[in-house]
Short mmCIF file of the C-alpha atoms (twelve columns), coordinates in Angstrom:
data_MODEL
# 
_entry.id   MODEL 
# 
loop_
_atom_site.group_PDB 
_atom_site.id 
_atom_site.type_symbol 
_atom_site.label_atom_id 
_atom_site.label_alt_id 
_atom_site.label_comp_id 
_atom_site.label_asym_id 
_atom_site.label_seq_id 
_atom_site.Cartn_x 
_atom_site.Cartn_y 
_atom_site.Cartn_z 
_atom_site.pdbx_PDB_model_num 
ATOM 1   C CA . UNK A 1   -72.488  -132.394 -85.892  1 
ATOM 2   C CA . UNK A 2   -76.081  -131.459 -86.149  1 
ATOM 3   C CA . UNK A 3   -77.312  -128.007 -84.975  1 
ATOM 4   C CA . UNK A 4   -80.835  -127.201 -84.099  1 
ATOM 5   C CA . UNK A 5   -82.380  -124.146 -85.648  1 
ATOM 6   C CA . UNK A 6   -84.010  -122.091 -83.240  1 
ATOM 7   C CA . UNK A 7   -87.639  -121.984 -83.196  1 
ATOM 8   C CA . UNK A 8   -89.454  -119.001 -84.859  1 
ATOM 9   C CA . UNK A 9   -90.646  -116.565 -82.457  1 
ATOM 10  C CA . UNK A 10  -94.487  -117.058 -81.711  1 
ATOM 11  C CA . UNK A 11  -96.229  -113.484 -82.876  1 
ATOM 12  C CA . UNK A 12  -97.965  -111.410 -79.779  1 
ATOM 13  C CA . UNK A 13  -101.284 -111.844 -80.286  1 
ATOM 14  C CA . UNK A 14  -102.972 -109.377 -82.952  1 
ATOM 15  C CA . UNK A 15  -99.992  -108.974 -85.135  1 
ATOM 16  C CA . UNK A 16  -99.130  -110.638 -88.608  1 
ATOM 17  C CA . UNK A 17  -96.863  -113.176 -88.610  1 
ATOM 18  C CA . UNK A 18  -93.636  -112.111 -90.295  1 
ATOM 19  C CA . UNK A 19  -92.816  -113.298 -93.886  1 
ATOM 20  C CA . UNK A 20  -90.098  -114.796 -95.258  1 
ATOM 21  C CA . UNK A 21  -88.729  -114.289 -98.827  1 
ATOM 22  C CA . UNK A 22  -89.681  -118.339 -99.582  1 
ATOM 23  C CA . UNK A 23  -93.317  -116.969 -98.893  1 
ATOM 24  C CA . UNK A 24  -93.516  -113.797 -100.265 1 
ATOM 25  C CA . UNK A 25  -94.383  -113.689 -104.005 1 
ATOM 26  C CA . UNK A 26  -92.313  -112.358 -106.541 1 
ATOM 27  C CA . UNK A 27  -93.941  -109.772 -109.147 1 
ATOM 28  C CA . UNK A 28  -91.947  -109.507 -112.482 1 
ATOM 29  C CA . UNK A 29  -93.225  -107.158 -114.786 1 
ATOM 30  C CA . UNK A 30  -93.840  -108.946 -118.256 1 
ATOM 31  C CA . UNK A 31  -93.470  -106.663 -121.307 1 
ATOM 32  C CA . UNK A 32  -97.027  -106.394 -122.153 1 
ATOM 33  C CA . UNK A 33  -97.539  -105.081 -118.238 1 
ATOM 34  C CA . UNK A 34  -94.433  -102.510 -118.974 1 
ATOM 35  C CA . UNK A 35  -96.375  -101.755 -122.714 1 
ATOM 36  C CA . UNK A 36  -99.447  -100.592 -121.149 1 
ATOM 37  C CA . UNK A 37  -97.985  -98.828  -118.302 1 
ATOM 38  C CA . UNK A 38  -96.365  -96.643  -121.265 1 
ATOM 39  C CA . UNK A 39  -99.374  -95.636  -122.890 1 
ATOM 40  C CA . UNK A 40  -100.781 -92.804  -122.719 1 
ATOM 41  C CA . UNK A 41  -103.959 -92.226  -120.674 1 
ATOM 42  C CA . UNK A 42  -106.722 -91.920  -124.022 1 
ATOM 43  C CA . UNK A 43  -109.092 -89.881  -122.664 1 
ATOM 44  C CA . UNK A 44  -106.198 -87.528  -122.733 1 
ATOM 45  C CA . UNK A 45  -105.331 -87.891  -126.606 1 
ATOM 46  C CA . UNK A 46  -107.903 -84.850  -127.671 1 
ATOM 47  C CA . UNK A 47  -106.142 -82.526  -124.889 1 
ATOM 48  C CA . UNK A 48  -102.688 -83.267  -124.860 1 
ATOM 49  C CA . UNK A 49  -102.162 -80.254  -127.029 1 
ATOM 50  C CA . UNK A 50  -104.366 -77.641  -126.165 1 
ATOM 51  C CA . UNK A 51  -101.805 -76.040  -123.808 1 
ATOM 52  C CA . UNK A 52  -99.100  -75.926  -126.593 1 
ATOM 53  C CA . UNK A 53  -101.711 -74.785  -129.137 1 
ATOM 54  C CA . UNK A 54  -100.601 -71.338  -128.745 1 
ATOM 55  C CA . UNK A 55  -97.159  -71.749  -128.209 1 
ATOM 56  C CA . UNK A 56  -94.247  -68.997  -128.681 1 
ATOM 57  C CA . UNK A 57  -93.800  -69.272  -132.582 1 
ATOM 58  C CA . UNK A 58  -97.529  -69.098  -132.708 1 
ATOM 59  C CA . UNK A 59  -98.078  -65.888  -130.541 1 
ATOM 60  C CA . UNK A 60  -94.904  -64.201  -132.232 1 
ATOM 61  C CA . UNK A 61  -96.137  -65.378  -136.024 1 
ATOM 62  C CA . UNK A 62  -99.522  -63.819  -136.420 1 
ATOM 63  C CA . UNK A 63  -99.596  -60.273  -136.194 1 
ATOM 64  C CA . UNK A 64  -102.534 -58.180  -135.034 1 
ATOM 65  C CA . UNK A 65  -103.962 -57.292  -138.005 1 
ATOM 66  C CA . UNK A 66  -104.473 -61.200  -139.333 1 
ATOM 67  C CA . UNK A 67  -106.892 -63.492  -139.125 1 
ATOM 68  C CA . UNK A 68  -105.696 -65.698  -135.998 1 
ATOM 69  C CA . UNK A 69  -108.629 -68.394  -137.148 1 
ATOM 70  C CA . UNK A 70  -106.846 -69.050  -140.157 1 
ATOM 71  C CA . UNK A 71  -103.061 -70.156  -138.721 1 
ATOM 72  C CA . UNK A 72  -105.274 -72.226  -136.226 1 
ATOM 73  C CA . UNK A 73  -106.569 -74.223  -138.796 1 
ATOM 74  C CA . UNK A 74  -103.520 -74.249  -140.672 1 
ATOM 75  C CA . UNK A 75  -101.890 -75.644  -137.611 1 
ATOM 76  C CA . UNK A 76  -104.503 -77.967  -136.561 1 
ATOM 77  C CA . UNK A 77  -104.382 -79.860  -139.933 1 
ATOM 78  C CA . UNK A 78  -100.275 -80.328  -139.490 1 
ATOM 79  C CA . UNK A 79  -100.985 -81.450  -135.750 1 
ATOM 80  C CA . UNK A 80  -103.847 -83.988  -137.548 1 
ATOM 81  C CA . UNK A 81  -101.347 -84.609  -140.438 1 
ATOM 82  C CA . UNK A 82  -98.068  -84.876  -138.613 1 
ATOM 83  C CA . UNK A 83  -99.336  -86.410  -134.910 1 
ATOM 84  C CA . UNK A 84  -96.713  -85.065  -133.073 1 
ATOM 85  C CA . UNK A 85  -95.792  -86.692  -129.871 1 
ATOM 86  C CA . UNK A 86  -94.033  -84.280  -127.322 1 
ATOM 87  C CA . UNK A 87  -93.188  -80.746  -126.889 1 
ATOM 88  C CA . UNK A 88  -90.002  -81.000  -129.739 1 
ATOM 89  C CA . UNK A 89  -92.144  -82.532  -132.128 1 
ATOM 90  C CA . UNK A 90  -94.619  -79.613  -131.932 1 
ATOM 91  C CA . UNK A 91  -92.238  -77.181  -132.171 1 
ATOM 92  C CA . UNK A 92  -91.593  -78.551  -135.506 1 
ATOM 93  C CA . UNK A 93  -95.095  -78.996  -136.551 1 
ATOM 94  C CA . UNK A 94  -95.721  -75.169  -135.046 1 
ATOM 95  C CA . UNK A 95  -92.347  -74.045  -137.460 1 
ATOM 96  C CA . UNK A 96  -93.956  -75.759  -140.498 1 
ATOM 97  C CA . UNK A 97  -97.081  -73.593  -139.515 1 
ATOM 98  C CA . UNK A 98  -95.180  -70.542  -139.376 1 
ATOM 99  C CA . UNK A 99  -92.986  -70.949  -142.509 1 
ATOM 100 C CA . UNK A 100 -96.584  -71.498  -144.464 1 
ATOM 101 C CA . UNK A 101 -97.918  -68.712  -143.206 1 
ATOM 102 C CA . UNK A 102 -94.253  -66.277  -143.866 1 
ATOM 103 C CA . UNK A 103 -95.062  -67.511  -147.853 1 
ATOM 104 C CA . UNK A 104 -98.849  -66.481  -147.300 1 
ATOM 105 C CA . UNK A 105 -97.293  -63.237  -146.571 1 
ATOM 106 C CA . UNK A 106 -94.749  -63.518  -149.899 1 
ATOM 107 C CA . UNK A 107 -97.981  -64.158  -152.268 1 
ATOM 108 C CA . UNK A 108 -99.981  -61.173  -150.964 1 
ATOM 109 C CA . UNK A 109 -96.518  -59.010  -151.228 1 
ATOM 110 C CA . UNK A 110 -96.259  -60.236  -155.315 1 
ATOM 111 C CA . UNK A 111 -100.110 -59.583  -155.850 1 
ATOM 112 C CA . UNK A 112 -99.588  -56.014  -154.189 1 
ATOM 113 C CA . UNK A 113 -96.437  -55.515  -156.606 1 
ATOM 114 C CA . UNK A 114 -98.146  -56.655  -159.475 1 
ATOM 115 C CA . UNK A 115 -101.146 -54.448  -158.708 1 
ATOM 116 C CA . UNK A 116 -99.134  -51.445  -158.161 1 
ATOM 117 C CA . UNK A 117 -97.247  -52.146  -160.966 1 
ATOM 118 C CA . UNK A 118 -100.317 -52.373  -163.497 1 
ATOM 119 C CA . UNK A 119 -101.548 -49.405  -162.002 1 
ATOM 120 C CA . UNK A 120 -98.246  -47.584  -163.361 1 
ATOM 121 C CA . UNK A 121 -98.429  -48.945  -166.825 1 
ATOM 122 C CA . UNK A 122 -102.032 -48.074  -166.986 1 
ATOM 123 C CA . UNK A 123 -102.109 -44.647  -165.920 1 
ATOM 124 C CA . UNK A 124 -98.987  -42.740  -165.637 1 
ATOM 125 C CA . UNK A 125 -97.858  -40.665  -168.777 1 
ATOM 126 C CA . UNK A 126 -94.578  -42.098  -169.090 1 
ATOM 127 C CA . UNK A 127 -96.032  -45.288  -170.248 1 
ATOM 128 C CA . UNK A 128 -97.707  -43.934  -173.211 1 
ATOM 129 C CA . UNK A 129 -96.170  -46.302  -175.466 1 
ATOM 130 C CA . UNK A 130 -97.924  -49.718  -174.413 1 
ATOM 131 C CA . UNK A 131 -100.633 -50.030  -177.005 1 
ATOM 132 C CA . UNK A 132 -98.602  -49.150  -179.701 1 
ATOM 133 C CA . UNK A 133 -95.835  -51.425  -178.508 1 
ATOM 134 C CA . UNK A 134 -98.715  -54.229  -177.834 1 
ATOM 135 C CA . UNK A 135 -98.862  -54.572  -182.270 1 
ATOM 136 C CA . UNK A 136 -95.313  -52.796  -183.113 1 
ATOM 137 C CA . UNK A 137 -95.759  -52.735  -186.929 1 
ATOM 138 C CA . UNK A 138 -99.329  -51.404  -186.538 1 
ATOM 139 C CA . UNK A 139 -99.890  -47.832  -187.381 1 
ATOM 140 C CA . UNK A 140 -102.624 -45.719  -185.942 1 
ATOM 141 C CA . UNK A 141 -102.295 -47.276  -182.693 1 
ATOM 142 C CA . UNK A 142 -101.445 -44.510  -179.563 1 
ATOM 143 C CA . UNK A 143 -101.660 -44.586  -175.884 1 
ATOM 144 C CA . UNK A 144 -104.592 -42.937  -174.264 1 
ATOM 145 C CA . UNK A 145 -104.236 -43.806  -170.363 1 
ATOM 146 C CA . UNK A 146 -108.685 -43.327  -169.748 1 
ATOM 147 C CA . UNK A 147 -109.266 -45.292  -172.984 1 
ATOM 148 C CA . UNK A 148 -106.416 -47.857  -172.065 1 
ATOM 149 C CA . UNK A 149 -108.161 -48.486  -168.800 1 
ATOM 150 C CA . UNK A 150 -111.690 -49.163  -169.949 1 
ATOM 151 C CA . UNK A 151 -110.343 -51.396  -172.885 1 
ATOM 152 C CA . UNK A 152 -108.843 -53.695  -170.382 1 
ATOM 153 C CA . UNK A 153 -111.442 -53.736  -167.980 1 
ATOM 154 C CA . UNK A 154 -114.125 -54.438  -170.682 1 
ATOM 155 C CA . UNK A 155 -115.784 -57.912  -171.527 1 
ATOM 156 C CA . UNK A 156 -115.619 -59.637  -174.553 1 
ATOM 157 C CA . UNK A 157 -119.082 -58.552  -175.654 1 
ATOM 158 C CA . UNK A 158 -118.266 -55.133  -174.613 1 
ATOM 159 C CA . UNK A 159 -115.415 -54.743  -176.928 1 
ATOM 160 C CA . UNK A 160 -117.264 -56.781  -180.146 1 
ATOM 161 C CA . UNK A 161 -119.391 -53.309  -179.135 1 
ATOM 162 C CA . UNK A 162 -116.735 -51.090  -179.471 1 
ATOM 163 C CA . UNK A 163 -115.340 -52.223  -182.588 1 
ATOM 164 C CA . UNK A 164 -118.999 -52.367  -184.543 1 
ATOM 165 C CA . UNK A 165 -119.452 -48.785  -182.931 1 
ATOM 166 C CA . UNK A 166 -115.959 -47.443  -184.373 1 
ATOM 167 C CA . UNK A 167 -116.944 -49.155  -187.903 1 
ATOM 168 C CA . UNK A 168 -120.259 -47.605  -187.982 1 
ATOM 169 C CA . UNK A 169 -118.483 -44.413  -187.493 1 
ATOM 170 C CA . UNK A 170 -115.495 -44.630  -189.272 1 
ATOM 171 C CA . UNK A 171 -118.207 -45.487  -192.146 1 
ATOM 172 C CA . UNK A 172 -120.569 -42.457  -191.878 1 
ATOM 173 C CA . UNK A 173 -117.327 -40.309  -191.732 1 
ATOM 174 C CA . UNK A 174 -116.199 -41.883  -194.977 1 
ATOM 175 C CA . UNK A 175 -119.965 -41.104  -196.356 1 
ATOM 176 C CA . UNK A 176 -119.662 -37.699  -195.579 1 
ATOM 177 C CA . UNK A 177 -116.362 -37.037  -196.999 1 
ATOM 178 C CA . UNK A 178 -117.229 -38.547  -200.258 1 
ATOM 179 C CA . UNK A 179 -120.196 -36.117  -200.157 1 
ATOM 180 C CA . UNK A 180 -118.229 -33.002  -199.684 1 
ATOM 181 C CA . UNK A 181 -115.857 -34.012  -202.267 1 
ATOM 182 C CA . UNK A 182 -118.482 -34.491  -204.414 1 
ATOM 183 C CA . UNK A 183 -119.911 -31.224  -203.794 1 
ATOM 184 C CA . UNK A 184 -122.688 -29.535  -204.687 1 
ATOM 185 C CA . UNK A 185 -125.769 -28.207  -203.323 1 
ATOM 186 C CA . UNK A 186 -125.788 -27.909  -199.448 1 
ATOM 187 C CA . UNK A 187 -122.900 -30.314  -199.678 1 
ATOM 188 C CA . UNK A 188 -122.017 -29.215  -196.326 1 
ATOM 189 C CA . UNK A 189 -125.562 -29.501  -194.806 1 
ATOM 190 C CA . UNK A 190 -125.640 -33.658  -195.926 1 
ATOM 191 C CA . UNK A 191 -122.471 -34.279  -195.286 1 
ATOM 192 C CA . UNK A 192 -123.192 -33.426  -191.583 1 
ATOM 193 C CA . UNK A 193 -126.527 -35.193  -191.274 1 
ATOM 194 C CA . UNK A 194 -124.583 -38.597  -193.146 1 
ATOM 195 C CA . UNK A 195 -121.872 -38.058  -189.970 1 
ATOM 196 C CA . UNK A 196 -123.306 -40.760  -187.079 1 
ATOM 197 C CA . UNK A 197 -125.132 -38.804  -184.006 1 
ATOM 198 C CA . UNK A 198 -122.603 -38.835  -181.444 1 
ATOM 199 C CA . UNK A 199 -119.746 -36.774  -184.178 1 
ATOM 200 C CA . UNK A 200 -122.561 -34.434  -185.204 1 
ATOM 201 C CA . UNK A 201 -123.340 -33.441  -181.768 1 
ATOM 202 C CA . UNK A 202 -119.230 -33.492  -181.164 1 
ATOM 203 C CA . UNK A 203 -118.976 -31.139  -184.340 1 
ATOM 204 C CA . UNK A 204 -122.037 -28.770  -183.407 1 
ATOM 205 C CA . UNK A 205 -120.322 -28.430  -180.084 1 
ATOM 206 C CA . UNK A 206 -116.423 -27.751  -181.920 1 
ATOM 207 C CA . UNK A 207 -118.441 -25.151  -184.392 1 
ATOM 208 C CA . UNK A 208 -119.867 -23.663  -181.087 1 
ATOM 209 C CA . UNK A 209 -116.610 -22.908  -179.139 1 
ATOM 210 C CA . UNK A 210 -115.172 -21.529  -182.489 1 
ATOM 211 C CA . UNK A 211 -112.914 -23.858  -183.084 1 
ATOM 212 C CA . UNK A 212 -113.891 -24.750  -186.428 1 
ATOM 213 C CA . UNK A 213 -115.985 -22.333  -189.053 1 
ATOM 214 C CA . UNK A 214 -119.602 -24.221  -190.056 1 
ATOM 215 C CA . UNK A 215 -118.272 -24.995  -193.561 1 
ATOM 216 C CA . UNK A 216 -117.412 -27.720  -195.653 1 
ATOM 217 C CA . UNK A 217 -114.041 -26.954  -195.272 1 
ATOM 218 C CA . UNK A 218 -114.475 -26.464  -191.628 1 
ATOM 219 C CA . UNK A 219 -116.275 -30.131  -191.107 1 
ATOM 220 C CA . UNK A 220 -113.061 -31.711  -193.859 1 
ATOM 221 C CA . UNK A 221 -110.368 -30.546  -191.353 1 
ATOM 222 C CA . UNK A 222 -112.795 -32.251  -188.523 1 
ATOM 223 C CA . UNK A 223 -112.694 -34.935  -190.007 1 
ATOM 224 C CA . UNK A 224 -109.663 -35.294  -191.077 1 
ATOM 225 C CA . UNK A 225 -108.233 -34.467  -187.387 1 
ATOM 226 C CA . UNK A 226 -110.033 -35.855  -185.426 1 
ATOM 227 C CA . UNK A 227 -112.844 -37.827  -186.516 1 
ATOM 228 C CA . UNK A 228 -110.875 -40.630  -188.786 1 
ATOM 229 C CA . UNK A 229 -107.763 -40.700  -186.423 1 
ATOM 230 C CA . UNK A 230 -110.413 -41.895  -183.212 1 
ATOM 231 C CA . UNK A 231 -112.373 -44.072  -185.656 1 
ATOM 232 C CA . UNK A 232 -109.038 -45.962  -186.536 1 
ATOM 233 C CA . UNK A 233 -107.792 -46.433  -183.321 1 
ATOM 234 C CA . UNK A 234 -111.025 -47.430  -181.740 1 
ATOM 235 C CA . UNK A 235 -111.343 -49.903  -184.076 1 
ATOM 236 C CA . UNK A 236 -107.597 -50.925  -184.104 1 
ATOM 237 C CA . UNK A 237 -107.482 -51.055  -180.013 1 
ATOM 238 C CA . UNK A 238 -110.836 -53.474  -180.159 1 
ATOM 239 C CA . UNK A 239 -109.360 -55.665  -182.700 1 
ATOM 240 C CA . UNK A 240 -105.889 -56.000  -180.873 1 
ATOM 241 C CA . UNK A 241 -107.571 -55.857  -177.689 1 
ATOM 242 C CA . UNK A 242 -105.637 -59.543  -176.860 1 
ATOM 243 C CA . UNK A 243 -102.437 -58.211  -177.577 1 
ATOM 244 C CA . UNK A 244 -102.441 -54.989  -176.074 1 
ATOM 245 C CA . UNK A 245 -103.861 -57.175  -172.538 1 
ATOM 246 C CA . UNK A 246 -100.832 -59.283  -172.630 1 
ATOM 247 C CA . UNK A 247 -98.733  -56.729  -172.859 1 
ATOM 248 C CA . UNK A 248 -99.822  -54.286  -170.032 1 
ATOM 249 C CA . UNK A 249 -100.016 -57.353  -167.979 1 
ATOM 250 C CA . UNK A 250 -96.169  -58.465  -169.377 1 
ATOM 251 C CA . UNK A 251 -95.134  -54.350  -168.432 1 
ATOM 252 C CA . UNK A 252 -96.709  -54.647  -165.141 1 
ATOM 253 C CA . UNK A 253 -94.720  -57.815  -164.112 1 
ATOM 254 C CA . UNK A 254 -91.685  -55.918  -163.250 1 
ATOM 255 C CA . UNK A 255 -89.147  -58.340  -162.596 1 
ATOM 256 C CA . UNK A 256 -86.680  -56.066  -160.828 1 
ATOM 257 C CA . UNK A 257 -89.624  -55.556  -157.859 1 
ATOM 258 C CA . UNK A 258 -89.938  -59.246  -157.243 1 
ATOM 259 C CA . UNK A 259 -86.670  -60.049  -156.559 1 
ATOM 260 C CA . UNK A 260 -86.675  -60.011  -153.015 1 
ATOM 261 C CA . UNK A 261 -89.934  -61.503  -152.661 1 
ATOM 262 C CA . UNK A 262 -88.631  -64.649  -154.757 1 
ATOM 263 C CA . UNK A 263 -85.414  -64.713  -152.645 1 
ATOM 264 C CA . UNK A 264 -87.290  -65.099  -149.319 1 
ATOM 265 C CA . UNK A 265 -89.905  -67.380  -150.911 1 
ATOM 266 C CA . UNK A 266 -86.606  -69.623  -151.146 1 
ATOM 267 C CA . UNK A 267 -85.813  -69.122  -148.279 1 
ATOM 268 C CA . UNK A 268 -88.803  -70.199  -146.883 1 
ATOM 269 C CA . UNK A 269 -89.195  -73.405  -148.937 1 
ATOM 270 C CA . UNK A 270 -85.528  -74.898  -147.910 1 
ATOM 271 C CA . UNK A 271 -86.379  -74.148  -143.678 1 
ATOM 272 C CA . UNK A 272 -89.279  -75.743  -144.966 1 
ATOM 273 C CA . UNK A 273 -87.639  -78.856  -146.511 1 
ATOM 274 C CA . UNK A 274 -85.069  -78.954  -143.581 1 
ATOM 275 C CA . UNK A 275 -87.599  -78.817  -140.707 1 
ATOM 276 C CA . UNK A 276 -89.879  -81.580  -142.000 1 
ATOM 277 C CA . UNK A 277 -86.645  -83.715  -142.624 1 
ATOM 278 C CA . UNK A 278 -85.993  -82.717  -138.984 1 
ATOM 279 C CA . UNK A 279 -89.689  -83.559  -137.895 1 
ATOM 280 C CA . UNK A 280 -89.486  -87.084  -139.930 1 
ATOM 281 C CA . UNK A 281 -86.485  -88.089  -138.341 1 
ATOM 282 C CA . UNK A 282 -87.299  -87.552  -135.248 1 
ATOM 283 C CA . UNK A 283 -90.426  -89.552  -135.291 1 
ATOM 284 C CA . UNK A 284 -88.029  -92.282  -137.435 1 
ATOM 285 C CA . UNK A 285 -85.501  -92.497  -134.272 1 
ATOM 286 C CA . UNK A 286 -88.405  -93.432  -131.918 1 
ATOM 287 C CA . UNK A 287 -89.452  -96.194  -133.829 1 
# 
C-alpha cells in the first residue's frame, strides 16, 4: 500500500524556509583547522610572561639589599634558553633561577672566608710563624706582621727593589765592620760614614736616645743587633717572596670554615640537576 507524504508546510510570508538535515551542510573540523585553532595568538609570544616574570620564588629570592637587575637577566636568559610553555614550566625555569643565584650567594660567602681568613694570618700575633714556615730549613727568616703585609702586597719590580736595597745595605754594613776591626785612626768616624744613609741616620737617632754610646764598640753591637739581622731577612723575605705568598694564601684557606659553604653548594647543584631533569621531562611528555 502506498502512503502519501504530506506536503511541507508553505512558510508565512517573510520567514526562512525551514531546513532539513539533507540540506544543511556538515562542518568537520580537519586536523590542520584543529592545529591552528591550538596555536597560540603570536602577537602574544613577547607577553605571555611578563605577568609571571616576578613570580613568588622570584619576590622571595632576592633580598633587599641585591641587585634585582641582575636575577632578571639571569632569569630572562633561562626563559630565552629553556622556552617554557605554561605556568609549571616557569616555575621550573624561575627554581633554576633561584638555585643560581643561592650559589652566587655560596661564592661571595667563600671569598668573604678567605678574606677574613688572610686577614688573620697576616696580622694577628699568633701567626708569627708563616714566613719562617714558608722556607722551613731557612734560617734568618721571622715573622714581622707590617713587613709581612707590604711584602705580599708588593709588585714584582717592587720586591727586585727590596732585595737590591737589603744587599746594598747588608754590604755597607759588612764595609764598616771590616773597618772597625781593622781599626785605627777615627776607625769609628769611617766606619759610620761607609754605613748606607738610611742606618746612619737610624744609628745617629739610637746614639741620641742613649741607647747605644757613639763608639766603635757602640756602632759593633748596632750592627751586630740590629743592622745585619734586618739586612738578612730583607733580603731573605725578597728572595723567597714566592714561597712565603703561597703559603699565607695556603694558611688562609682554612678548610674547617668552608665546610658548610661546600655542603650547601651540593646541595644546590643536585636541586639543580633534579629540577632541570624535571623541566626536560616535562617538555619531553608534551611532545
Amino acid at each position: 500500500m502506498q502512503m502519501n507524504m504530506p506536503a511541507p508546510v508553505a512558510a508565512n510570508k517573510g520567514e526562512l524556509p525551514m531546513q532539513t538535515i539533507e540540506n544543511t551542510p556538515l562542518v568537520i573540523a580537519s586536523e590542520t583547522t584543529e592545529h591552528q585553532a591550538a596555536l597560540p595568538n603570536p602577537n602574544y609570544a613577547p607577553v605571555r610572561y611578563n605577568a609571571l616574570k616576578h613570580g613568588i620564588l622570584s619576590k622571595l629570592v632576592v633580598l633587599p639589599h641585591e641587585d634585582r637587575s641582575e636575577f632578571d637577566t639571569l632569569l630572562a636568559g633561562l626563559i630565552e634558553e629553556h622556552q617554557p610553555s605554561g605556568v609549571t614550566e616557569m616555575h621550573l625555569v624561575e627554581e633554576l633561577a633561584s638555585i643560581l643565584w643561592r650559589k652566587r650567594r655560596v661564592l661571595m660567602g667563600e671569598s668573604a672566608t678567605l678574606n677574613s681568613s688572610l686577614w688573620n694570618v697576616a696580622h694577628e700575633k699568633s701567626n708569627r710563624s708563616t714566613v719562617r714556615a714558608s722556607v722551613p730549613l731557612e734560617m734568618g727568616l721571622s715573622n714581622d706582621t707590617h713587613d709581612l703585609v707590604e711584602l705580599l702586597t708588593s709588585s714584582p719590580e717592587e720586591i727586585a727593589e727590596r732585595q737590591r736595597d737589603a744587599e746594598t745595605d747588608l754590604e755597607a754594613t759588612y764595609k764598616a765592620a771590616k773597618i772597625l776591626r781593622k781599626g785605627g785612626t777615627n776607625a769609628y768616624k769611617r766606619a759610620r760614614l761607609a754605613l748606607t744613609e738610611d742606618s746612619r741616620d737610624w744609628w745617629d737617632s739610637r746614639v741620641k736616645e742613649e741607647e747605644y754610646p757613639a763608639t766603635a764598640e757602640g756602632l759593633e753591637d748596632f750592627m751586630h743587633d740590629v743592622l745585619f739581622p734586618i739586612g738578612y731577612r730583607m733580603e731573605k723575605e725578597a728572595r723567597y717572596q714566592p714561597a712565603i705568598r703561597a703559603q699565607t694564601l695556603g694558611e688562609g684557606v682554612q678548610a674547617h670554615r668552608l665546610e658548610k659553604l661546600n655542603r650547601y653548594e651540593t646541595h644546590l647543584d643536585r636541586k639543580f640537576e633534579r629540577t632541570l631533569a624535571m623541566l626536560l621531562k616535562l617538555k619531553e611528555l608534551k611532545n
